[in-house]
C-alpha positions as CSV (number, residue, x, y, z in Angstrom):
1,X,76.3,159.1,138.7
2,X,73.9,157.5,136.2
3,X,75.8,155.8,133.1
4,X,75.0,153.9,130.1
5,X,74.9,150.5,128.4
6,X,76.9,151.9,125.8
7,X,79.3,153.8,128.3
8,X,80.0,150.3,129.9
9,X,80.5,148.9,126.1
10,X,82.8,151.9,125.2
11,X,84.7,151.8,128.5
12,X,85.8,148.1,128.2
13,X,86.8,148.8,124.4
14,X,88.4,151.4,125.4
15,X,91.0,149.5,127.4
16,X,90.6,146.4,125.6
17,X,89.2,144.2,128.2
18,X,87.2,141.1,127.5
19,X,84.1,140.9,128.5
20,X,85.7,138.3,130.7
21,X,88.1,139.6,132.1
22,X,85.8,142.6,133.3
23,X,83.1,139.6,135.1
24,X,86.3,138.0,136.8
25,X,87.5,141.4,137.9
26,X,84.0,142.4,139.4
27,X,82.8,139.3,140.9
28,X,79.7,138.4,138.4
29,X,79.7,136.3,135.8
30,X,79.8,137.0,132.1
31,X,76.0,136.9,131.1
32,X,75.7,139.6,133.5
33,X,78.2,141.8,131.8
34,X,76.3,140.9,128.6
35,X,73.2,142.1,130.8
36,X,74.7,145.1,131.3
37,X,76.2,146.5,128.1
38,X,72.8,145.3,126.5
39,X,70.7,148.3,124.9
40,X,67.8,146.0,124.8
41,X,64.6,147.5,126.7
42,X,63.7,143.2,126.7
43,X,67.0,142.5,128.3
44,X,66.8,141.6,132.5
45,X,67.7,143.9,134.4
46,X,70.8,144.2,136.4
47,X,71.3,145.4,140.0
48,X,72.8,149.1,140.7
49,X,75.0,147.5,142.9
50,X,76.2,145.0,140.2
51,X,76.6,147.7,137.8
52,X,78.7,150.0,140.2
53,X,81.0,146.8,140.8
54,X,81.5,147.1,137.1
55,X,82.2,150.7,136.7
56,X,84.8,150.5,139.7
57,X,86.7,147.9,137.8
58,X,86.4,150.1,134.9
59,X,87.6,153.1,136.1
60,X,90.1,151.5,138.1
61,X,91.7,150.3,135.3
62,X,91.9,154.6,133.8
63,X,88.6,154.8,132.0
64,X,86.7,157.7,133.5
65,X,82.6,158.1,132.4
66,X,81.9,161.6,131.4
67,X,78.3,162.7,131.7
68,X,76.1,166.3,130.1
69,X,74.5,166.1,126.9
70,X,76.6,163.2,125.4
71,X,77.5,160.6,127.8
72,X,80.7,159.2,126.7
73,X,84.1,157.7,128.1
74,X,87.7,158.8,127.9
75,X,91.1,157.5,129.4
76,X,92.0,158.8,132.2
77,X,95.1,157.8,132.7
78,X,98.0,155.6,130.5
79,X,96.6,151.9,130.7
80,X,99.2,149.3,132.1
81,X,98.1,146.0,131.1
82,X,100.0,143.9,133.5
C-alpha cells in the first residue's frame, strides 16, 4: 500500500511519538525519519523497505493509514503508552 509524507507526519502525531522514538523503534536513525515525513521533492530519498519498517511501527502502535481520494490516518485502536 502506497502512503504519504504527510500520512507518516500525521500518524506519529497522532499517537504522540517523537520523531525519536519512532527511529529507535524501527531501526534507522532520526534524519531518516525526517527524510521520510519530508514533502520536499529536493529531499533524498528513502528506501521502501525503510519506509515499511516505519509504518509497521506505526501501525503497531494503533495508527492504521487509510487510502482513496484523501489519504489520511485514524486510530485504530486505544493507544497504551507503556
Amino acid at each position: 500500500m502506497k502512503f504519504t509524507a504527510g500520512q507518516i507526519r500525521a500518524g506519529r502525531a497522532l499517537i504522540g511519538m517523537a520523531q525519536s522514538e519512532l527511529a529507535a523503534r524501527a531501526g534507522v536513525s532520526v534524519p531518516t525519519v525526517k527524510r521520510a515525513e519530508s514533502d520536499s521533492k529536493s529531499s533524498p530519498h528513502v528506501a521502501e523497505d525503510t519506509r515499511e519498517k516505519l509504518r509497521a511501527v506505526l501501525e503497531a502502535a494503533g495508527v492504521e493509514f487509510t487510502n482513496g481520494e484523501t489519504p489520511g490516518v485514524r486510530l485504530h485502536r486505544k493507544v497504551s503508552r507503556r
